[in-house]
C-alpha positions in Angstrom: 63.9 -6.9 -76.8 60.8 -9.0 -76.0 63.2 -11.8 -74.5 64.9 -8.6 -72.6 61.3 -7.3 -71.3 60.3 -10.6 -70.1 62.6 -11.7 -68.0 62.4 -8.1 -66.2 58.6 -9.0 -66.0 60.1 -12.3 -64.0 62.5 -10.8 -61.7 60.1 -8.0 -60.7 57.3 -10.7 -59.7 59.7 -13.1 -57.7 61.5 -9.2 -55.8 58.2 -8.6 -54.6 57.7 -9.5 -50.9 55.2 -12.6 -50.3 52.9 -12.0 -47.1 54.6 -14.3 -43.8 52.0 -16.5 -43.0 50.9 -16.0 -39.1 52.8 -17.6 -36.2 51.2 -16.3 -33.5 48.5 -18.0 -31.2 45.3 -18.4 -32.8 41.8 -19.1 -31.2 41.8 -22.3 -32.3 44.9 -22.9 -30.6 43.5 -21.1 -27.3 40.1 -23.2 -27.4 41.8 -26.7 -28.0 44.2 -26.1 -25.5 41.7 -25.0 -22.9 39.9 -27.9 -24.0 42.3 -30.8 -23.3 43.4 -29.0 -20.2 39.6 -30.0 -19.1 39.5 -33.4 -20.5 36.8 -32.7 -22.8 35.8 -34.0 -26.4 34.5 -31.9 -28.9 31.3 -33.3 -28.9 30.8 -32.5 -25.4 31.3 -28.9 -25.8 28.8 -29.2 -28.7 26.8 -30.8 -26.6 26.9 -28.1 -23.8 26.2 -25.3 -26.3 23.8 -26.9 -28.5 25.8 -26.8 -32.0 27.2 -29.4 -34.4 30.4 -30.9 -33.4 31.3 -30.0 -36.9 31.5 -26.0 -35.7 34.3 -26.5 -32.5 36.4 -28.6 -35.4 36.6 -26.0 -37.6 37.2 -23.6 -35.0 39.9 -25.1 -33.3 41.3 -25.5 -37.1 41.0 -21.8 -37.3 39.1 -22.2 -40.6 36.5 -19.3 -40.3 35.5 -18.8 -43.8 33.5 -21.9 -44.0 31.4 -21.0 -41.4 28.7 -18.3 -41.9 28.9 -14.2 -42.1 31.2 -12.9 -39.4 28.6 -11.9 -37.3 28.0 -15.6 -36.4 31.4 -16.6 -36.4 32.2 -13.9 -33.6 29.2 -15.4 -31.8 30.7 -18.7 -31.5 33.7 -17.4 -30.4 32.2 -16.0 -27.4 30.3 -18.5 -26.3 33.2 -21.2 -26.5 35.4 -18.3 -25.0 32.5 -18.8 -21.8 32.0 -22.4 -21.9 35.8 -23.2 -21.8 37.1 -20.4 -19.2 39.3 -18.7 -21.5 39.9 -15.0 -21.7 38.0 -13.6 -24.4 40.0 -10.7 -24.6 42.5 -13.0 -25.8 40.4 -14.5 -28.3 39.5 -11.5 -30.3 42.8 -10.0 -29.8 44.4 -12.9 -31.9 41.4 -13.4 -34.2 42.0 -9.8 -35.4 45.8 -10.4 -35.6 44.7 -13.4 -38.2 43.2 -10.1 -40.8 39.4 -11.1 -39.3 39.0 -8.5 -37.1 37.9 -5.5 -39.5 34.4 -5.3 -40.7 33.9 -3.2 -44.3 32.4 0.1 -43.4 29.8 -0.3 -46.0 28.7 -3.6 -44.2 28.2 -1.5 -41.3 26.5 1.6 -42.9 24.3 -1.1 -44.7 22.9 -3.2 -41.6 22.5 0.4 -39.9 20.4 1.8 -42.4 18.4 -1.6 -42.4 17.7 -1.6 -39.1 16.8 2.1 -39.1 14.0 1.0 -41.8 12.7 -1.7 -40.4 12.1 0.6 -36.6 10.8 3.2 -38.7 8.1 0.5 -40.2 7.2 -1.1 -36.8 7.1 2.5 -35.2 4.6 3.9 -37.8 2.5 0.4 -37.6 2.3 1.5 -33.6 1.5 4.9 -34.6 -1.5 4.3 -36.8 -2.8 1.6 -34.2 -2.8 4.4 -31.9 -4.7 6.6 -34.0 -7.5 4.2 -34.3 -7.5 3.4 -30.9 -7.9 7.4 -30.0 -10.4 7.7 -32.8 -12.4 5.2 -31.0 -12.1 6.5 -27.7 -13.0 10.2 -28.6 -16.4 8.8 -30.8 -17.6 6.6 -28.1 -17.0 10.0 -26.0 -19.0 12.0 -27.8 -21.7 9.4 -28.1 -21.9 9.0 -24.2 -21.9 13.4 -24.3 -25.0 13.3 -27.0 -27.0 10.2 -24.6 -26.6 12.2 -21.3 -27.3 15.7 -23.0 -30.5 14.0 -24.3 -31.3 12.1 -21.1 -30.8 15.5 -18.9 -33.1 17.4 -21.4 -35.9 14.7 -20.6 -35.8 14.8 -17.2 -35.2 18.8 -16.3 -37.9 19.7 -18.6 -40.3 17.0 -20.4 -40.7 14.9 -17.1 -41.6 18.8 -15.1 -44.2 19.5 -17.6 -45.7 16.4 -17.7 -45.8 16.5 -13.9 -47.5 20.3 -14.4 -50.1 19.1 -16.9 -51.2 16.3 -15.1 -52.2 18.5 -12.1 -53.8 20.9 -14.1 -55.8 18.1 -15.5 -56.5 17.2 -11.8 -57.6 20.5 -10.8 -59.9 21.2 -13.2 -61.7 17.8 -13.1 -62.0 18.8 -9.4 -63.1 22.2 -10.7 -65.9 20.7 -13.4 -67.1 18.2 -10.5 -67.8 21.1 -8.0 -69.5 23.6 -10.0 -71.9 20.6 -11.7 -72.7 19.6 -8.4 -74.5 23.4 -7.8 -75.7 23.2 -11.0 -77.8 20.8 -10.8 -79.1 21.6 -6.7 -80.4 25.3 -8.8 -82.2 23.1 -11.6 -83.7 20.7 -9.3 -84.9 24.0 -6.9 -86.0 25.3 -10.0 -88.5 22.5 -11.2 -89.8 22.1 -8.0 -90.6 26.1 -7.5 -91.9 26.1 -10.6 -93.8 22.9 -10.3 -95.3 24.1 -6.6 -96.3 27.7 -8.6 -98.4 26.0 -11.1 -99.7 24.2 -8.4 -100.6 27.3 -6.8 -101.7 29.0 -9.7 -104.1 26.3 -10.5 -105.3 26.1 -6.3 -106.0 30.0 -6.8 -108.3 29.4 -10.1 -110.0 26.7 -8.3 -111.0 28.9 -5.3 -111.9 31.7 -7.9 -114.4 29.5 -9.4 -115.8 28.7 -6.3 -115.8 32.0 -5.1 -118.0 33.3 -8.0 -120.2 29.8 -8.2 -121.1 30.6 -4.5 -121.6 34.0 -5.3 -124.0 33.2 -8.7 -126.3 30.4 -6.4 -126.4 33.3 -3.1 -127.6 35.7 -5.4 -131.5 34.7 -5.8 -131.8 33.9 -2.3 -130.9 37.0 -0.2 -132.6 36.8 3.8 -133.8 33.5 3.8 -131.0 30.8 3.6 -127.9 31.6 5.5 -124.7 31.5 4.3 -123.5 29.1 5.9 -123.9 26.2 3.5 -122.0 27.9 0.6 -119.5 28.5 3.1 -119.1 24.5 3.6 -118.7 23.9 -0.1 -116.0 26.5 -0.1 -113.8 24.3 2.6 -115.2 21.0 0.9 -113.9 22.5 -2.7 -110.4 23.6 -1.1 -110.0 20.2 0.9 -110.4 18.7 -2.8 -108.0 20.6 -4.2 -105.3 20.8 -1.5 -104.8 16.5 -1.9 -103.8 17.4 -5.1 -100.8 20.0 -4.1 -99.8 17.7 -1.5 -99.5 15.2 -3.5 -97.5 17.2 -6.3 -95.3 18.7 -3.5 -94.6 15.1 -2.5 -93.6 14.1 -6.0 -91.4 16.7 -6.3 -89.4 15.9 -2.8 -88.6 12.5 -4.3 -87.0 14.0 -7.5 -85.2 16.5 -5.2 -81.8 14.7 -4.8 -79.0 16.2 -2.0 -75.6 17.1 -3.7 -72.2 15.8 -2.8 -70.8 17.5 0.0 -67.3 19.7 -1.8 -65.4 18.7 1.3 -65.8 14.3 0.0 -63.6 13.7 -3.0 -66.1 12.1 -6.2 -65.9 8.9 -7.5 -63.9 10.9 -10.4 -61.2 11.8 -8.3 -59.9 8.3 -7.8 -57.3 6.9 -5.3 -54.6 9.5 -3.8 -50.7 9.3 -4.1 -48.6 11.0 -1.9 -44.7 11.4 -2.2 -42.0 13.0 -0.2 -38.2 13.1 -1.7 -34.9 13.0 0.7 -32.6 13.0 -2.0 -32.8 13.0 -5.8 -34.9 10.5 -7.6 -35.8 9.6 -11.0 -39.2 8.3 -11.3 -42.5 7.5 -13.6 -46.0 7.1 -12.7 -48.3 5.3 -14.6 -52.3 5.1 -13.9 -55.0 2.6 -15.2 -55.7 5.0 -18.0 -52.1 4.4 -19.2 -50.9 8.1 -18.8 -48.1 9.0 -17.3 -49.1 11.7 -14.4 -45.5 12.3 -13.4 -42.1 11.4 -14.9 -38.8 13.4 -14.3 -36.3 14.0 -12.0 -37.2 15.2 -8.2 -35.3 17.3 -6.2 -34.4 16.4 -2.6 -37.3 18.2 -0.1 -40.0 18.0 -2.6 -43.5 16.6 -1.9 -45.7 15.5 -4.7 -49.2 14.2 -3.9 -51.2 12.5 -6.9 -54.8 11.5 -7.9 -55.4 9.0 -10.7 -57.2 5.8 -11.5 -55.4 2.5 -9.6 -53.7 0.5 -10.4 -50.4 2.9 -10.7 -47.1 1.6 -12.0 -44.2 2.8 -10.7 -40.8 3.2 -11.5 -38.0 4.7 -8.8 -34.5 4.3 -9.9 -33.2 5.5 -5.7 -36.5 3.6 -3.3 -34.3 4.8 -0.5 -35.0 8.6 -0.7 -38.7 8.2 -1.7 -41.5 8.0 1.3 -44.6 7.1 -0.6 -48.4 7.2 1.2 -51.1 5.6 -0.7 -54.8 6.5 0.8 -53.2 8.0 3.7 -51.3 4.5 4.6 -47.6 4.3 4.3 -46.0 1.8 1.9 -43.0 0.0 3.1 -40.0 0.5 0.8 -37.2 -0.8 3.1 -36.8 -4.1 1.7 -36.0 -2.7 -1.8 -31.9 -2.6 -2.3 -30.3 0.7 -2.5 -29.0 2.6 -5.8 -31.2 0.2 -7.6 -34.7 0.9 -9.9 -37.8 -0.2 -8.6 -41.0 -1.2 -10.9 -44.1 -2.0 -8.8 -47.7 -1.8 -9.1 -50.2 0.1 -6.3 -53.7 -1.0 -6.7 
């Protein structure tokens, strides 16, 4: 039985058909043909495509599995295909004939899903490159919002006020200077009246005195002695005193002093700044003192006139919409360049 079963085994083994090796043309055959048809070596088409010699011999021996993947070895083909002129068509055509052709379809499905990874990497590295680069942009956005909101709110209302409050100061120091100026005219009046009513007062008791003296020394000697001589000591004793009024009504015309005129500015008042805006202008004044009598924004058509203590320091951020007058003489702002600020000093 065993001897039986294995000499079926046998004759099933040599009835089975063996696989006819292939007669066709291959691409090796193609290449080396096309080769020698252009008098070429080997090495010069290695040379003219950059590989090793060894890769045309082993494709012209049609030996692809010592070479690489199949990826590479279809890559060669082509570029042989295009270095000697032959069809490529005809290549591929017999290199899948030769069982080369087919790729595994999980080779396929693997390298697809590779590639899909790797895109899906790169594209979410782009993705969160862009995100920071947004973030960015919108916080230096909102930074630039918050540094004009804060700039605007110092011009339209802090540099307005201050502006205000230094004319107000102005005006009453005008105000203060004037009424003192009365003030002390009345008091001066008022020393002087009272200084000529003592004097008076004092001229009366005198003459009373020398009323009733005369009257004492006429009274023993009635129709003899005239009157005459009393009459004479009378004028002599009001000659003596009148000197002394004189004299006290001179005094007091020296203290008398004559008050400022109101329509002369004081020494308090200092210089006067005058400026007239054609467009919108930024700008700060500064005075000795080291206050700031205007700062802020100015609106096209406004006129601003000043009074502080020289020297002022100035600022204009546009010179060429601002006519400035300083003591009632222009100041030449021509040579200053436009759309730029201006710091200068008026003394």
């Amino acid at each position: 039985m065993a001897s039986d079963k294995d000499l079926f085994e046998e004759n099933s083994e040599e009835e089975q058909p063996k696989p006819e090796p292939y007669t066709g043309e291959t691409p090796g055959q193609l290449f080396r043909e096309a080769r020698e048809a252009k008098g070429l070596t080997t090495q010069q088409v290695a040379d003219s495509l950059r590989l090793r010699k060894t890769v045309i011999e082993l494709l012209e021996a049609d030996e692809f599995d010592q070479l690489s993947s199949a990826t590479y070895v279809r890559g060669y083909l082509r570029s042989v295909s295009k270095a000697l002129e032959v069809d490529e068509i005809r290549v591929f055509e017999a290199y899948g004939k030769m069982g080369f052709g087919e790729v595994p379809v999980s080779t396929i499905t693997m390298q697809s899903f590779s590639k899909r990874k790797v895109r899906e990497r790169n594209d979410s590295r782009l993705m969160l490159f862009s995100y920071f680069i947004i973030a960015i942009v919108i916080a230096m956005a909102v930074v630039w919002w918050w540094q004009d909101t804060n700039n605007g709110d110092i011009f339209n209302g802090n540099g307005n006020g201050s502006v205000n409050n230094g004319s107000s100061q102005q005006v009453e120091n005008r105000t203060a200077v004037r009424r003192d100026a009365p003030t002390e005219r009345v008091t001066e009046d008022q020393a002087r009246g009272q200084t000529t009513t003592d004097d008076d007062q004092q001229a009366n008791e005198t003459e009373g005195q020398t009323v009733t003296s005369r009257n004492d020394d006429s009274a023993p000697v009635v129709t003899d002695e005239p009157t005459e001589p009393p009459t004479e000591d009378t004028t002599t004793a009001r000659d003596t005193n009148e000197p002394t009024v004189v004299a006290d009504t001179a005094a007091d015309a020296e203290v008398v002093t004559d008050p400022i005129p109101n329509n002369q500015p004081s020494a308090s008042e200092g210089a006067e700044l005058v400026m007239a805006f054609s467009g919108d202008c930024w700008i700060k004044v500064t005075d000795a003192t080291g206050t700031d009598i205007a700062i802020g924004v100015k609106k096209a058509g406004y006129t601003m006139p000043l009074t502080g203590e020289p020297p002022f320091d100035i600022i204009l951020c546009k010179p060429e919409v601002v006519t400035m007058t300083y003591n009632g003489e222009p100041v030449d702002l021509s040579s200053y360049r436009r759309n730029r600020s201006v710091t200068m000093t008026l003394n």
